[in-house]
Backbone as a printed PyTorch tensor [residue, N CA C, xyz], in Angstrom:
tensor([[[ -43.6680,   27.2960,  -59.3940],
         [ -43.6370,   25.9510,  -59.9520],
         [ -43.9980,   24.9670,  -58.8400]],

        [[ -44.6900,   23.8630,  -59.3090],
         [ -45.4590,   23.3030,  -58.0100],
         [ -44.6450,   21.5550,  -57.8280]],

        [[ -43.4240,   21.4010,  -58.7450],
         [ -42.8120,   20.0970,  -58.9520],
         [ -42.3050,   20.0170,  -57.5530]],

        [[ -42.3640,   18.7840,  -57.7470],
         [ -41.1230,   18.4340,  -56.0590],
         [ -40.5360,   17.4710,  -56.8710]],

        [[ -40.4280,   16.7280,  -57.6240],
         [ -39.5270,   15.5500,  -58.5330],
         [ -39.2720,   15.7150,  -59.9280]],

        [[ -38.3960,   15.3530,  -60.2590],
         [ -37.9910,   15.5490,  -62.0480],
         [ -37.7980,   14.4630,  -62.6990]],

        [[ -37.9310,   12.9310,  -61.7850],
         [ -38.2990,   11.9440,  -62.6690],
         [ -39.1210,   12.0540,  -63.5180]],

        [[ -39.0190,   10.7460,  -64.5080],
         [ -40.0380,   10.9740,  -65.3190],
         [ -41.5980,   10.2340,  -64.7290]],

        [[ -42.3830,   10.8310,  -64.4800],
         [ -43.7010,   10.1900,  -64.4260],
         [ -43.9730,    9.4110,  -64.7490]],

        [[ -43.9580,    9.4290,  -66.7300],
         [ -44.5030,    8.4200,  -67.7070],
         [ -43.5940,    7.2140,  -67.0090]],

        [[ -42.1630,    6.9110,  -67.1700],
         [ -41.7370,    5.9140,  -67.0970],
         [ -42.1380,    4.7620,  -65.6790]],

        [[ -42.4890,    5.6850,  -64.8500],
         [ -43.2240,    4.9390,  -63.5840],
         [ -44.6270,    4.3320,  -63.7310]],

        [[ -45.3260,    4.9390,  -65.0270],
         [ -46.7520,    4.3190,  -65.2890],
         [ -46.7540,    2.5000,  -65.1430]],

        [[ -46.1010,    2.3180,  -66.3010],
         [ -46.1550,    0.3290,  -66.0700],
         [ -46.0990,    0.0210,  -65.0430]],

        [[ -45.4750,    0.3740,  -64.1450],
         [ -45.0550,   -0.3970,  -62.7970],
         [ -46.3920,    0.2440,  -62.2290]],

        [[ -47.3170,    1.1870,  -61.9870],
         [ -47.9940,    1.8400,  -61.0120],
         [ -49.3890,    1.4060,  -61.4120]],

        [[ -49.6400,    0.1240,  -62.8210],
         [ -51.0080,   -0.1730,  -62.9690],
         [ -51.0790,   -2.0160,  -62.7590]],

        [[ -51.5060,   -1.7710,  -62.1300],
         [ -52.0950,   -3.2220,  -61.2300],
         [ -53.4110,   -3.8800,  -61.8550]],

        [[ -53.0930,   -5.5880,  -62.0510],
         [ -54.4700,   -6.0120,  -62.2530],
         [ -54.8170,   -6.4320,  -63.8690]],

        [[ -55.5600,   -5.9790,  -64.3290],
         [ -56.0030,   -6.8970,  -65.6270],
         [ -55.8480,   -5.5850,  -66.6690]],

        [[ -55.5910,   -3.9840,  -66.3540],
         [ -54.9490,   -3.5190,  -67.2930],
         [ -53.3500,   -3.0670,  -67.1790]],

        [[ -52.7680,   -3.3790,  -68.1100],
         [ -51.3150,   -3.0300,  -67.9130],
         [ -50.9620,   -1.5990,  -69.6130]],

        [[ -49.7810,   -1.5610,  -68.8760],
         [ -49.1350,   -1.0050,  -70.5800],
         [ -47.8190,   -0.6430,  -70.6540]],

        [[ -47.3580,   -1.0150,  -71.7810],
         [ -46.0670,   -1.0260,  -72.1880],
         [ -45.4830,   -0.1890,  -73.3310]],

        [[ -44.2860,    0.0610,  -73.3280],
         [ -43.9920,    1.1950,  -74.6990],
         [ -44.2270,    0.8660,  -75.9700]],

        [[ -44.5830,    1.5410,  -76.7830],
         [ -45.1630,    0.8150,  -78.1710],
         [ -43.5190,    0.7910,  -78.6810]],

        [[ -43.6920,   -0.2950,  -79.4190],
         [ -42.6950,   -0.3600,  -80.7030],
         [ -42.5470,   -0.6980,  -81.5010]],

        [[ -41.7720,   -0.8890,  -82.9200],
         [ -41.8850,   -0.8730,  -84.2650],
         [ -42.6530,   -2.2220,  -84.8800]],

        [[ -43.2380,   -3.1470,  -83.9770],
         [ -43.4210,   -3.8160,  -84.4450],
         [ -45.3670,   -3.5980,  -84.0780]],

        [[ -45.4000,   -2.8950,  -83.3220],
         [ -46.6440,   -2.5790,  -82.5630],
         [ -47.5050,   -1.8430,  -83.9390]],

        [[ -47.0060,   -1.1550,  -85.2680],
         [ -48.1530,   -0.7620,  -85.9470],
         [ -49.2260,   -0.7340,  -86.7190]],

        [[ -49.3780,   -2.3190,  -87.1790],
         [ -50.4060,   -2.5190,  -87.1910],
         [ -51.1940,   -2.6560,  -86.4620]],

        [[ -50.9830,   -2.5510,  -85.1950],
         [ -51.8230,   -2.9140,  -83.8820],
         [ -52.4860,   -1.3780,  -83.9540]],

        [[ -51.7700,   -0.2690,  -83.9700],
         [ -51.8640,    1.1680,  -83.6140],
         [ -52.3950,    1.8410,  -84.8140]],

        [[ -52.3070,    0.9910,  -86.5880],
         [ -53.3480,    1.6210,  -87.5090],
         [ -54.8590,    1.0880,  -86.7650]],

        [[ -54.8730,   -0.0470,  -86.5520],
         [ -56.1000,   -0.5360,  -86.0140],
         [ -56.7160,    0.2490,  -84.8930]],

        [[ -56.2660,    1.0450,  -83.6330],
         [ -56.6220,    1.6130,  -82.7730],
         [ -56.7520,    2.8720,  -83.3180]],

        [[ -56.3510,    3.0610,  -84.2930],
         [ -56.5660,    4.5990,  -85.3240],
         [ -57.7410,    4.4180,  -85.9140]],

        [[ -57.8450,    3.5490,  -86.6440],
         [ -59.3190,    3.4420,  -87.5460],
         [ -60.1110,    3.3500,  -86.9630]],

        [[ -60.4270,    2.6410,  -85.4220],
         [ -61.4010,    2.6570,  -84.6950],
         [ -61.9950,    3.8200,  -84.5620]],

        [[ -61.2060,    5.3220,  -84.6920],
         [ -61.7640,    6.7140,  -84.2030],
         [ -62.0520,    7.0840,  -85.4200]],

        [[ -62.1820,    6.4490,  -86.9020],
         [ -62.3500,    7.2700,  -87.5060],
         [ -63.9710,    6.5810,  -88.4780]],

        [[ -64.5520,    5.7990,  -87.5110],
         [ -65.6760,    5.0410,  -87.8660],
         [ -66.8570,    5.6490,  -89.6060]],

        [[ -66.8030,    6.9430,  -88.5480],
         [ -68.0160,    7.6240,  -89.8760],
         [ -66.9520,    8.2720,  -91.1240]],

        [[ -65.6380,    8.9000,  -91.1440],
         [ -65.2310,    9.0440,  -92.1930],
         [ -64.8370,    7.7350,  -93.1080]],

        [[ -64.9400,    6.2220,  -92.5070],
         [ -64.4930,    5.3430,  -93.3980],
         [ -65.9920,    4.9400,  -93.7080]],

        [[ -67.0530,    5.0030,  -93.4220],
         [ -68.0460,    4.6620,  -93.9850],
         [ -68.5980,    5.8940,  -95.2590]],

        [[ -68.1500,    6.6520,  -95.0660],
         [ -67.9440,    7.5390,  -96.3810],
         [ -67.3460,    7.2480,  -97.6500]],

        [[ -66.5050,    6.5720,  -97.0320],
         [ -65.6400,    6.1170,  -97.9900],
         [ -65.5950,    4.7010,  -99.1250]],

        [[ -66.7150,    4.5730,  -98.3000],
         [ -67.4300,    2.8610,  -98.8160],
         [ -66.3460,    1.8530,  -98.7940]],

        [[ -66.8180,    0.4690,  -99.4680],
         [ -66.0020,   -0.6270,  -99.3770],
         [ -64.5580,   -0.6850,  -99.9840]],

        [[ -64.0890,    0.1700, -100.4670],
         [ -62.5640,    0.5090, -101.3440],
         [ -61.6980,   -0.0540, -100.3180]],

        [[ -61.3150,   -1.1870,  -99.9790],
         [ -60.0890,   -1.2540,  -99.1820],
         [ -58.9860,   -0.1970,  -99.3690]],

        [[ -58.7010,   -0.3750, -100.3770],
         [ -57.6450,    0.2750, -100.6440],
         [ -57.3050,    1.8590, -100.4520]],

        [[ -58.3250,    2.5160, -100.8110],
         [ -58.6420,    3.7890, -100.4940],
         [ -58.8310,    3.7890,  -98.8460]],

        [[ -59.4520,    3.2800,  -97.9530],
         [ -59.9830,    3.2340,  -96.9100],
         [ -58.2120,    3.4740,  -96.1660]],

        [[ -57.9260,    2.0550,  -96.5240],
         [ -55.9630,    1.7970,  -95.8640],
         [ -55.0400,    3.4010,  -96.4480]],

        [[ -54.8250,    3.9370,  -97.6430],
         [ -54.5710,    5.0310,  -97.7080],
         [ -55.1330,    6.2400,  -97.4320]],

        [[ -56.6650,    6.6790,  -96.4960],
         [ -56.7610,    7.2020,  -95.6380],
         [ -56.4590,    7.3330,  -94.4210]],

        [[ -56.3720,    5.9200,  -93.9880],
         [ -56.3000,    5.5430,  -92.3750],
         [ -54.5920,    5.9730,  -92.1710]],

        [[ -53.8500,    6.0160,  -93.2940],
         [ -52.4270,    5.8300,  -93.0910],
         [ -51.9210,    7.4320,  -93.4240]],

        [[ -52.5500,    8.2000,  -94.1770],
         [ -52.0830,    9.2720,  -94.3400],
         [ -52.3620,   10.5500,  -93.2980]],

        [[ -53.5730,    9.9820,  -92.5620],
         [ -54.8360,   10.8490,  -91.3060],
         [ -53.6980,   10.2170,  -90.1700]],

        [[ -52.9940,    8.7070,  -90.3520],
         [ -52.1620,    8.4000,  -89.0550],
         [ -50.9850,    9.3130,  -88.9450]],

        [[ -50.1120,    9.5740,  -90.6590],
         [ -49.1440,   10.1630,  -90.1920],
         [ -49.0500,   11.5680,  -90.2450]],

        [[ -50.3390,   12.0540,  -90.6790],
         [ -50.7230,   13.2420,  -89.8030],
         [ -51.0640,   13.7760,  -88.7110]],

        [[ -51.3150,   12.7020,  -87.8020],
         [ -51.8620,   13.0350,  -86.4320],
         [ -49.9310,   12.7280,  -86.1520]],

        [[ -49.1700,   11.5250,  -86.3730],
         [ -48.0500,   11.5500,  -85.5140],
         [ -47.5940,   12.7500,  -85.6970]],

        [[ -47.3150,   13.5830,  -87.3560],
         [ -46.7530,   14.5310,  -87.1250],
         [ -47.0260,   15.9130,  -86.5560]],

        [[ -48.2050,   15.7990,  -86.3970],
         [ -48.6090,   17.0640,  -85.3180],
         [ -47.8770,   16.7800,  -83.7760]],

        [[ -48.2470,   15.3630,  -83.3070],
         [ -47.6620,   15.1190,  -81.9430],
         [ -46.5360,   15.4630,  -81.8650]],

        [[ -45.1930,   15.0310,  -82.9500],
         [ -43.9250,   15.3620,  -82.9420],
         [ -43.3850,   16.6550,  -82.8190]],

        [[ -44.0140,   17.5810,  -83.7320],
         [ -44.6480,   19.0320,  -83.3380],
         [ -44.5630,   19.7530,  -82.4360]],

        [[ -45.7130,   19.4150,  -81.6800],
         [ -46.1990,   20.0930,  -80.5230],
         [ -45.5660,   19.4300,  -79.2930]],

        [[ -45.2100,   18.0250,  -79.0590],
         [ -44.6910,   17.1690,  -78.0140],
         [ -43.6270,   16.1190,  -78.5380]],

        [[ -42.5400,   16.4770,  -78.6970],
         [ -41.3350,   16.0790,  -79.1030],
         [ -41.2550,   15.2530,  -78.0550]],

        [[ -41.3490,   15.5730,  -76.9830],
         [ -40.8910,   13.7220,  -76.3480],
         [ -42.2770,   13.0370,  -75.6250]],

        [[ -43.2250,   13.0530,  -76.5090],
         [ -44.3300,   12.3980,  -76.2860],
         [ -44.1150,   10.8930,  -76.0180]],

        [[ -44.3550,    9.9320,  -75.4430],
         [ -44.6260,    8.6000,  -75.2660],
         [ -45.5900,    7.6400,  -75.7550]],

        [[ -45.4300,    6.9300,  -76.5410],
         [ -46.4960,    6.3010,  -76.6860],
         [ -46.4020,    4.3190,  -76.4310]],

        [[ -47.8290,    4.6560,  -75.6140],
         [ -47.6570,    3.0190,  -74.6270],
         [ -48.9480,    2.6560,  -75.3100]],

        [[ -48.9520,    1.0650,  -74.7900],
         [ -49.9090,    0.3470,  -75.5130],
         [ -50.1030,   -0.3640,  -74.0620]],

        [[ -51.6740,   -0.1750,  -74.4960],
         [ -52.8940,   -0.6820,  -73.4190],
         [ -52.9440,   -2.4060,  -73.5870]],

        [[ -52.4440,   -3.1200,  -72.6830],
         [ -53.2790,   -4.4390,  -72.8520],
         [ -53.9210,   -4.7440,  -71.7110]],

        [[ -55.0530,   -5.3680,  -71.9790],
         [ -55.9740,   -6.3460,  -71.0500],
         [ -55.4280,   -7.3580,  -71.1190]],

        [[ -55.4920,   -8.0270,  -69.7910],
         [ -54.4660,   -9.5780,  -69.5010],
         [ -54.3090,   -9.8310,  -70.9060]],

        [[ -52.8600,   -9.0700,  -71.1370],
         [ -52.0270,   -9.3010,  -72.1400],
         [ -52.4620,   -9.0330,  -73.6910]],

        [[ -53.4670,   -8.4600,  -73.9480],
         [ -54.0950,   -9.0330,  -75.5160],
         [ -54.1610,   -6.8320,  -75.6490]],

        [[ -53.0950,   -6.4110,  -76.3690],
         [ -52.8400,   -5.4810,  -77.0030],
         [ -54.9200,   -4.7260,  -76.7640]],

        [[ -55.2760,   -3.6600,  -76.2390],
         [ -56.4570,   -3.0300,  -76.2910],
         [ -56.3150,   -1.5830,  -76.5560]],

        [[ -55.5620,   -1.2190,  -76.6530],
         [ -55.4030,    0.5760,  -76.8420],
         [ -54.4850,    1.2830,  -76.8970]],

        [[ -54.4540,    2.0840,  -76.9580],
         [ -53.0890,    3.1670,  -77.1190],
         [ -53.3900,    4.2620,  -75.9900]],

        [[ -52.2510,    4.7940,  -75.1740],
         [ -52.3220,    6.3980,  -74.4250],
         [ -50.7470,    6.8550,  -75.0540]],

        [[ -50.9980,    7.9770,  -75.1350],
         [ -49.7640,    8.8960,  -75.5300],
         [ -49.7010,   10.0740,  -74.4470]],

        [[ -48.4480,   10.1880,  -74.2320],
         [ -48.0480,   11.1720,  -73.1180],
         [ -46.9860,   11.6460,  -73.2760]],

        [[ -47.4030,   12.8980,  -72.9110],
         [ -45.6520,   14.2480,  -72.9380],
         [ -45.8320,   14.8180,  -71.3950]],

        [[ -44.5080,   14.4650,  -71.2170],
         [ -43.9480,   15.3020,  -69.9370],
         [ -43.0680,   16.4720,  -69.9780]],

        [[ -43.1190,   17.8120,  -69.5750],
         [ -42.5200,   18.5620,  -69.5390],
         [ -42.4480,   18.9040,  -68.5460]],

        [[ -41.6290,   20.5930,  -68.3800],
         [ -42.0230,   21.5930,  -66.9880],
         [ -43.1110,   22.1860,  -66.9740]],

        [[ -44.2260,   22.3520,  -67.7980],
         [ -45.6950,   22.2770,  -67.7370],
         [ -46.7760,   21.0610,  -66.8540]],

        [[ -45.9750,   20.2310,  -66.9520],
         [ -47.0670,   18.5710,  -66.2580],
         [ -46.8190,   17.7840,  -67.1440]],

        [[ -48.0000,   17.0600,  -67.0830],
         [ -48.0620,   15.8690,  -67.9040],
         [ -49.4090,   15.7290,  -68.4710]],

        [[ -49.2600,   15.8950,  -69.8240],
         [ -49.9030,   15.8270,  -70.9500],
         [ -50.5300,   14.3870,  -71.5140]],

        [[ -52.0340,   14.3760,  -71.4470],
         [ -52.5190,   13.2200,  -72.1710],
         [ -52.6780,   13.1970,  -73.6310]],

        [[ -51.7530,   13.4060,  -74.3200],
         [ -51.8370,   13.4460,  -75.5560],
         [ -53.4370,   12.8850,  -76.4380]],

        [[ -53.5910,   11.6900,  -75.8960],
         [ -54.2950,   10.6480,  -76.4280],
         [ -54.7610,    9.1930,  -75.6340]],

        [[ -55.8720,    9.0450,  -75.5800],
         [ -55.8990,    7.4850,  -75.0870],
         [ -57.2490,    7.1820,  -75.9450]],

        [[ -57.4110,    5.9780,  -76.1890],
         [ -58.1680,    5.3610,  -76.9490],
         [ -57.9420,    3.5460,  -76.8400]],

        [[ -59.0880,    3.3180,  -76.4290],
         [ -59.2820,    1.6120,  -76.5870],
         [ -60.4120,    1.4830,  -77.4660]],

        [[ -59.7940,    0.2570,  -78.1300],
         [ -60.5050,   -0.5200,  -78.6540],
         [ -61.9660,   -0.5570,  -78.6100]],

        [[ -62.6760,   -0.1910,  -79.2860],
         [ -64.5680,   -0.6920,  -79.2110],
         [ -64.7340,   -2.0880,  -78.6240]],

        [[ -63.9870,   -2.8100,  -78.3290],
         [ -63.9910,   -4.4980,  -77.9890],
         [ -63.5540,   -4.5420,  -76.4450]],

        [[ -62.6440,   -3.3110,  -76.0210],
         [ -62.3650,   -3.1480,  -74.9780],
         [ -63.1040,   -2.3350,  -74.0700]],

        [[ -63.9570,   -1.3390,  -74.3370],
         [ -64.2060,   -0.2770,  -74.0420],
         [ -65.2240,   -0.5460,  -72.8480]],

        [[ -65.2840,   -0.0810,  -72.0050],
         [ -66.5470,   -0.2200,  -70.8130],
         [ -65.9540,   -0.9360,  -69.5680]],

        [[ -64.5410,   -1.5840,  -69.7740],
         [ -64.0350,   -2.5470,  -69.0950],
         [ -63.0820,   -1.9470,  -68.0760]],

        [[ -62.7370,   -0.3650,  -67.9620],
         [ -62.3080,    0.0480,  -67.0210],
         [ -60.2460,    0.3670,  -67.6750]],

        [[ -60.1910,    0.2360,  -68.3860],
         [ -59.0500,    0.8610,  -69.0760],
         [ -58.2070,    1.7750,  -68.6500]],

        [[ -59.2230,    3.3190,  -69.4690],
         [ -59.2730,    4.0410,  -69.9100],
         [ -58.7300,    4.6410,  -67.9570]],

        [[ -59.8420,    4.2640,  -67.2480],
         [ -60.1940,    4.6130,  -65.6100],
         [ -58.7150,    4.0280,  -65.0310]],

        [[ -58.6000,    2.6560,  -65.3440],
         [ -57.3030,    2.8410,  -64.5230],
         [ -55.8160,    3.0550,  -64.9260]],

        [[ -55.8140,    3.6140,  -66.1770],
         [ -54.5030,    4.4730,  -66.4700],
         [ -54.5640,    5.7180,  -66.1680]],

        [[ -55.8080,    6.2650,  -65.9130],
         [ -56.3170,    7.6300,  -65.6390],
         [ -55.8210,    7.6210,  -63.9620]],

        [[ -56.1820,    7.3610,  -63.3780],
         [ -56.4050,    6.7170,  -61.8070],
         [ -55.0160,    6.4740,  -61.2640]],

        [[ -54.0020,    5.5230,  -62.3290],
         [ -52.9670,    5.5320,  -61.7750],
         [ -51.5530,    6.9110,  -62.0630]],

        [[ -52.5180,    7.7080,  -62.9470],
         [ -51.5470,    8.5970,  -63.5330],
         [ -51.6470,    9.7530,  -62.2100]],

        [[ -53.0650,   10.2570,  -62.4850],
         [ -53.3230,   10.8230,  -60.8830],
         [ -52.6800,   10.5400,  -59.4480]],

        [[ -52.7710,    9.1340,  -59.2220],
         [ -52.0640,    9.2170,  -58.2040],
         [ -50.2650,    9.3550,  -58.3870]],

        [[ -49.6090,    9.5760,  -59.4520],
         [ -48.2050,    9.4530,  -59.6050],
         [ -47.9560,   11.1140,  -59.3850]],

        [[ -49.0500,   11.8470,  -60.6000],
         [ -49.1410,   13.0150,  -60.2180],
         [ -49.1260,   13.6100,  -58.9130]],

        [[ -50.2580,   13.0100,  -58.0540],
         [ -50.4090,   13.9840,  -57.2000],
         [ -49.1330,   13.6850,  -56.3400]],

        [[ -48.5640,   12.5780,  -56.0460],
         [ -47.4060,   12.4160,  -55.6600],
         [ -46.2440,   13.2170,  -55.8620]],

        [[ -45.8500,   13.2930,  -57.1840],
         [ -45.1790,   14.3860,  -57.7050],
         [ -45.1420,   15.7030,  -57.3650]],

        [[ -46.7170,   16.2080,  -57.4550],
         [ -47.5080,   17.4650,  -57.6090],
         [ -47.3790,   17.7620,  -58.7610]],

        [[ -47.8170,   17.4680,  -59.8150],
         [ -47.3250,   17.8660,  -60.7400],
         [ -49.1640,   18.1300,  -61.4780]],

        [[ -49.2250,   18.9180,  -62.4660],
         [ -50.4210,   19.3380,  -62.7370],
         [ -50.5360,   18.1400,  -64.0930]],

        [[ -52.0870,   17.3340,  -64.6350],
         [ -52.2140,   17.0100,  -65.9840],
         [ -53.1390,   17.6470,  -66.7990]],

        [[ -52.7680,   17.4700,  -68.1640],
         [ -53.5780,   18.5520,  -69.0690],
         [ -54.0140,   17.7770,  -69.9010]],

        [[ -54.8640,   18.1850,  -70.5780],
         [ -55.6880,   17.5910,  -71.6780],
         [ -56.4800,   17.9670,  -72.8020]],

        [[ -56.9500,   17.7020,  -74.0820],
         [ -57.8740,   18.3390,  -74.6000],
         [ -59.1950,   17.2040,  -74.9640]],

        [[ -59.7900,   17.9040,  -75.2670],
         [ -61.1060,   17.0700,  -75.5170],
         [ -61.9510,   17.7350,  -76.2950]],

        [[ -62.9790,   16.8620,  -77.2920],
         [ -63.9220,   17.5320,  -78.3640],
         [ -64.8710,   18.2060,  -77.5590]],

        [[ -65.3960,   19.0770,  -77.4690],
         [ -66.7420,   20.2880,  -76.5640],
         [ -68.1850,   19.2220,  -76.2370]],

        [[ -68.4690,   18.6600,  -77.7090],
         [ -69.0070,   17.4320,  -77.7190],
         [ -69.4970,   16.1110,  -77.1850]],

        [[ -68.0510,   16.0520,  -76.6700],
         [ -67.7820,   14.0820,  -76.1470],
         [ -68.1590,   14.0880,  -74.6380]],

        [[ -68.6480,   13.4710,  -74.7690],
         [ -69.7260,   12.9020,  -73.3720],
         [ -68.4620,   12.7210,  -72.4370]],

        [[ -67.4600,   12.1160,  -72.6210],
         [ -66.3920,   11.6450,  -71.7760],
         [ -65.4810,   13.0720,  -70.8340]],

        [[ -65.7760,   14.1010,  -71.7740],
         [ -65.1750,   15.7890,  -70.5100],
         [ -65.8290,   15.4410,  -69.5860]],

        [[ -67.2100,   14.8100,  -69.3850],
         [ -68.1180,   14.8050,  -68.1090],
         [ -67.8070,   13.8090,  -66.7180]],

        [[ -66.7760,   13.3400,  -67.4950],
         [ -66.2370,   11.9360,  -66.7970],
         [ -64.7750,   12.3170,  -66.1090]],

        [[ -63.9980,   13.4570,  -66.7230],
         [ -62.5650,   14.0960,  -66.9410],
         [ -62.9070,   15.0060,  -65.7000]],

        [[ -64.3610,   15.9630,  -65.6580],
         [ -65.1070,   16.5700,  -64.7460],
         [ -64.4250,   15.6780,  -63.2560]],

        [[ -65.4660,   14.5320,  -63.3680],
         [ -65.9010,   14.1360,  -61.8380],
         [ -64.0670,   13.9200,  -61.7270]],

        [[ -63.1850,   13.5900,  -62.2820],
         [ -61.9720,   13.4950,  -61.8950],
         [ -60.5820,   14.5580,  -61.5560]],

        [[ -61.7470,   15.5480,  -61.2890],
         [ -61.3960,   16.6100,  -60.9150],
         [ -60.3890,   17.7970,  -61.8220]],

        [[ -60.7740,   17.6660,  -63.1110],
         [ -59.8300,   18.5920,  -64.4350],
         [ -61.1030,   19.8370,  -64.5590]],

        [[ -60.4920,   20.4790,  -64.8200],
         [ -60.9660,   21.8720,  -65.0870],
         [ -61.1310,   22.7810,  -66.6220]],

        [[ -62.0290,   23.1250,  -67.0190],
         [ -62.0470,   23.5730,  -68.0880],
         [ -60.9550,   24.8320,  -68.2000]],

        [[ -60.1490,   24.8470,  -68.6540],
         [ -58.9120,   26.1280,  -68.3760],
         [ -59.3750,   27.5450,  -69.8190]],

        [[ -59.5950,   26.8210,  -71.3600],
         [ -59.6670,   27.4820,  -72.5480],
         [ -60.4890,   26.4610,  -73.5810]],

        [[ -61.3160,   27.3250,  -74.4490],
         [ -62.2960,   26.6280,  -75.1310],
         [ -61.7370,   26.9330,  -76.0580]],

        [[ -60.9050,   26.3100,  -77.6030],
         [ -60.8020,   26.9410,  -78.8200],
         [ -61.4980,   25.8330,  -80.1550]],

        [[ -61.9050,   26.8220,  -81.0040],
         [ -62.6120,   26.1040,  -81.6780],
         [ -63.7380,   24.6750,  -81.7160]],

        [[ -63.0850,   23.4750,  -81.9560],
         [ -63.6520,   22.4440,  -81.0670],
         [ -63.7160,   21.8220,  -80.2690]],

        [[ -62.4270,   22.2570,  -79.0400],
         [ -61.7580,   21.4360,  -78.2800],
         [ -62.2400,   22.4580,  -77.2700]],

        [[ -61.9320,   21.5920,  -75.7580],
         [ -61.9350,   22.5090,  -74.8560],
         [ -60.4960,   21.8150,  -73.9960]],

        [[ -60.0550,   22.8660,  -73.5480],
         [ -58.5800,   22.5140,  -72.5110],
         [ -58.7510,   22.1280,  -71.4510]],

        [[ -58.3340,   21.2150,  -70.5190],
         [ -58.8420,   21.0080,  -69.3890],
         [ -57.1900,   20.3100,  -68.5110]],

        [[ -57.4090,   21.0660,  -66.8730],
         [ -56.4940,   20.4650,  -66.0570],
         [ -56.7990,   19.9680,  -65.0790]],

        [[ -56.0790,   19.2010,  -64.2170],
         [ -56.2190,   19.0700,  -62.9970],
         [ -55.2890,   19.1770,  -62.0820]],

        [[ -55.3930,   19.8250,  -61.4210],
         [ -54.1330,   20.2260,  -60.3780],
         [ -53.8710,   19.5820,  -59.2620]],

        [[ -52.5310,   19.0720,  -59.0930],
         [ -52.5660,   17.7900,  -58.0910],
         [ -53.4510,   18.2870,  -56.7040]],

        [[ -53.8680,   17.1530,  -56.0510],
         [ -54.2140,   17.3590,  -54.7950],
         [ -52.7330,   16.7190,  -53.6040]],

        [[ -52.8950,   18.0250,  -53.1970],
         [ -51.9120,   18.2930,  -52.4040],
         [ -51.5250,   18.2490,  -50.8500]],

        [[ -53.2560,   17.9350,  -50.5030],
         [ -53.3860,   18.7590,  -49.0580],
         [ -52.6160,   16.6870,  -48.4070]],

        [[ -53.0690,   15.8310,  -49.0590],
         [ -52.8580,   14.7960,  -48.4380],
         [ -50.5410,   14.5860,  -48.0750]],

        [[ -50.8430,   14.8800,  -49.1330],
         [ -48.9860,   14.5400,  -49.4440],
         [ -48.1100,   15.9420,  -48.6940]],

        [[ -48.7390,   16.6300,  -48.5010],
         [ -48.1880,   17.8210,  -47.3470],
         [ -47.7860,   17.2110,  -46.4350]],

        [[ -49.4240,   16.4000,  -46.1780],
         [ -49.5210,   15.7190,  -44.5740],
         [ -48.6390,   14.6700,  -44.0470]],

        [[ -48.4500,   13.9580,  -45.4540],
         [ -47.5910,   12.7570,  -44.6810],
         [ -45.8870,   13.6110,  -44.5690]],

        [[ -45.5620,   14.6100,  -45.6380],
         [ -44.2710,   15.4050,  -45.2830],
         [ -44.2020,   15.6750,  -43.5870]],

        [[ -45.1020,   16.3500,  -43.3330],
         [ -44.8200,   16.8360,  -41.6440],
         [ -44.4990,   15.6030,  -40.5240]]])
C-alpha cells in the first residue's frame, strides 16, 4: 500500500485551488444547477428528442437519477463539488476516496465554461494533493474522447479497456516527496 495519510484528500480540494477556479460541496439547493450540467452531456440524445420540453425534462431527469444511482452503487461515499469561475456556478467534479486512491468519478463544465482552464486546474490541484499523499488517481474515460490524450500527457495510464471505456491511473510521483523526507 503506497498511503502515507488517511485524511481525506477530497476535503482539502477547496482550500488547494487558487485563482479564478474554485469549488465547493454541492447541495440541495444546487440541482437545478447540476440537471443543467447533465443536459449539457447529453446534447445529441436531446436533439432526438425534438422540441417536447416536457419529454426532453423527463429524460434529462430519469438518465440523472440513473447515473446518481449507479455512483451510489459503485462509490458510496462519492463527493460531489461544484465548479465555479469567480463565483458563477460552471461545472460539476465528483469524487470517491477509498483505500484504492482517489477516484474521478466525473467532471464536466459547462460548454460556456469550457477552454478556460477548469477542468486543468482541479486536475492539477488534485495531483499535487495526491502526490503529496502518494496516493494513486483513477479514472474512466470513453476510448473515443479526445480528452484520454490530455489525461495521457498528465501522466495516467491506460490500466483495462472494457467495452467503451478505457481505465486509466496515475501513480503518484514520488521521487520528489521522498526527497524533501530525508
Amino acid at each position: 500500500m503506497m498511503r502515507l495519510r488517511t485524511g481525506k484528500l477530497i476535503l482539502r480540494l477547496p482550500a488547494a485551488l487558487k485563482g479564478a477556479w474554485q469549488c465547493v460541496p454541492a447541495g440541495a439547493g444546487d440541482r437545478a444547477f447540476l440537471q443543467e450540467v447533465f443536459a449539457s452531456t447529453r446534447s445529441i440524445e436531446l436533439e432526438l428528442l425534438g422540441p417536447d420540453t416536457a419529454l426532453r425534462d423527463a429524460f434529462i431527469q430519469s438518465q440523472m437519477l440513473a447515473q446518481r444511482r449507479s455512483v451510489e452503487l459503485h462509490y458510496p461515499a462519492a463527493i460531489e463539488l461544484i465548479l465555479r469561475h469567480h463565483g458563477q456556478p460552471a461545472g460539476r467534479l465528483w469524487l470517491h476516496e477509498d483505500h484504492d486512491g482517489l477516484r474521478v468519478v466525473d467532471i464536466t463544465v459547462l460548454p460556456a465554461f469550457q477552454r478556460m482552464g477548469g477542468a486543468s486546474s482541479c486536475l492539477q490541484a488534485l495531483l499535487q494533493l495526491a502526490d503529496a499523499d502518494v496516493v494513486p488517481i483513477h479514472l474512466h474515460v470513453l476510448r473515443d474522447n479526445p480528452v484520454r490524450h490530455w489525461y495521457a500527457r498528465l501522466g495516467f495510464d491506460i490500466t483495462s479497456v472494457s467495452g467503451l471505456y478505457q481505465a486509466m491511473t496515475r501513480i503518484p510521483t514520488i521521487e520528489e516527496h521522498q526527497h524533501e523526507q530525508t
